[in-house]
N, C-alpha and C positions, 0 to 999 in steps of 0.2 A: 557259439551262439545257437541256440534252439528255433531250427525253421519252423514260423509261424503257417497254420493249418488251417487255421479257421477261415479264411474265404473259399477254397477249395467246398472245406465241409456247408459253407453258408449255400454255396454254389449248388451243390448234389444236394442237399437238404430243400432248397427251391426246386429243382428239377425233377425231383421227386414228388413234391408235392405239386408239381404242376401236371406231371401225367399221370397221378392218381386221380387228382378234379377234373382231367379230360378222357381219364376213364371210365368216371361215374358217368359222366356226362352220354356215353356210349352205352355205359352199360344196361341203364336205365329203361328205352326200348328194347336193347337186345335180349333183357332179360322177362319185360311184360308178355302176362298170356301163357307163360309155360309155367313150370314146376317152383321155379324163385319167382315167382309174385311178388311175394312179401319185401325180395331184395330190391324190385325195382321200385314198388311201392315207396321203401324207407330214400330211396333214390331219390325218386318225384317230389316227396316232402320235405326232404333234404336242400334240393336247392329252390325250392320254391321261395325259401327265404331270401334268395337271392335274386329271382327269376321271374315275372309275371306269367310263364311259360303258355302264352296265346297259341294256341293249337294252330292256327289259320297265320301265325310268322314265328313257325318251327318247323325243321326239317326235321325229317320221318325217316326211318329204318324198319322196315316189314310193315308198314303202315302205323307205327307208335311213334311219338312225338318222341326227338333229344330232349334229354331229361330241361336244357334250357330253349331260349329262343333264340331264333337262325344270330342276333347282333352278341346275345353272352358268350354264343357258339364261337363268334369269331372272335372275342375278346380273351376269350381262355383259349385257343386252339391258337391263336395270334401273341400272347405270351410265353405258352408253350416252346414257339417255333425262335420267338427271341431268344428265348433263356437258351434254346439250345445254341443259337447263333453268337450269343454273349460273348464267348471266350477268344469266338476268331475276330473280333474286333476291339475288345477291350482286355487288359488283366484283371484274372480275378482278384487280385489285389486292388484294383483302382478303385479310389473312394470318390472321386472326380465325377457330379452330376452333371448331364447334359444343362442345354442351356435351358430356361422354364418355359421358354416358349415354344419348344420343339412340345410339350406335353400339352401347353395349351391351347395349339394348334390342332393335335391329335385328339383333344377332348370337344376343340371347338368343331370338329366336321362329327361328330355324333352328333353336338346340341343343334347342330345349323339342321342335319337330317329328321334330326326328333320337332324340329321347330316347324320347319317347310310342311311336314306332314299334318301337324298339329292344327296348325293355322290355313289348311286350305292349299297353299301354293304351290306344291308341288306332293304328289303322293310317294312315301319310299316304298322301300323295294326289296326282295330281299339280299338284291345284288349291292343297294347304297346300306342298309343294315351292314351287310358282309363286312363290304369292302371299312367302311368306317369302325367298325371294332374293330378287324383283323388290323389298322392301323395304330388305333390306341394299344391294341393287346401288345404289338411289337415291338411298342418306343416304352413300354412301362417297366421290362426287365432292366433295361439300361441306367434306372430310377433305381428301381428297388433292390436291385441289386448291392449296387455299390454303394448304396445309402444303407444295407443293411450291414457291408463289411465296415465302415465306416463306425456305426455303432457299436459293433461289438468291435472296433480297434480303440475306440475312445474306452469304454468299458472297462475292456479287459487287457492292454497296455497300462501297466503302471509304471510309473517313472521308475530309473533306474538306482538302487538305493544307494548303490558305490559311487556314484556323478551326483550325491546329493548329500553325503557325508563326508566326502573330501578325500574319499581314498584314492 
């Protein structure tokens, strides 16, 4: 029987692209003002579409804004650090989502943060920013993850053709 591969590679394929988009995220100031301009520049514009990138709740490296703000900061630097944490508590095989409310809980202290601020009651910070992304960022590999090995197990498992011919 042919050991299946594909959550490993779904595995390294997330992981990878999670510390490429947290290297942009770095990059972005580190490379403003010098010789690559233009690379931070396509940076900046890059994740703008992702970012409202507010100068005044963005942390700064040489004095140039991360390419997001300080709460995206913690949201991809906080999936990052799940994804990397993934394997020592789950199999990369497991297709097995957490329960919904462990996510809705996680999405509910960003809205409660965005909310209090919005409406007067309490001002955030960039320590409630932080801490409330870096929480969402780190329960969301435990989703996607294994929701994604899941799909390509439904996918690309096909039924076995000898257990359906009668051989």
């Amino acid at each position: 029987m042919e050991k299946v591969r594909y959550p490993k590679i779904i595995y390294l394929t997330i992981l990878l692209l999670s510390v490429l988009w947290c290297g942009g995220v770095i990059l972005a100031p580190v490379l403003a003002g010098g010789h690559y301009n233009y690379v931070s520049d396509f940076l900046y514009s890059f994740y703008a579409k992702s970012c409202h990138q507010l100068e005044d709740r963005s942390l700064t490296i040489g004095g140039y804004a991360l390419g997001v703000c300080s709460r995206c900061t913690a949201i991809y630097f906080g999936f990052l650090m799940g994804t990397i944490f993934y394997p020592f508590f789950k199999l990369l095989r497991n297709t097995e989502l957490p329960s919904l409310w462990i996510i809705v809980a996680a999405a509910g202290l960003v809205f409660l943060d965005v909310i209090t601020d919005v409406t007067g009651i309490h001002k955030n910070t960039f320590v409630t920013r932080e801490i409330t992304g870096a929480v969402l960022g780190l329960v969301l590999p435990f989703y996607i993850i294994p929701g994604t090995v899941l799909v390509f197990h439904e996918y690309f498992n096909l039924p076995d053709k000898s257990a359906s011919s009668g051989v």
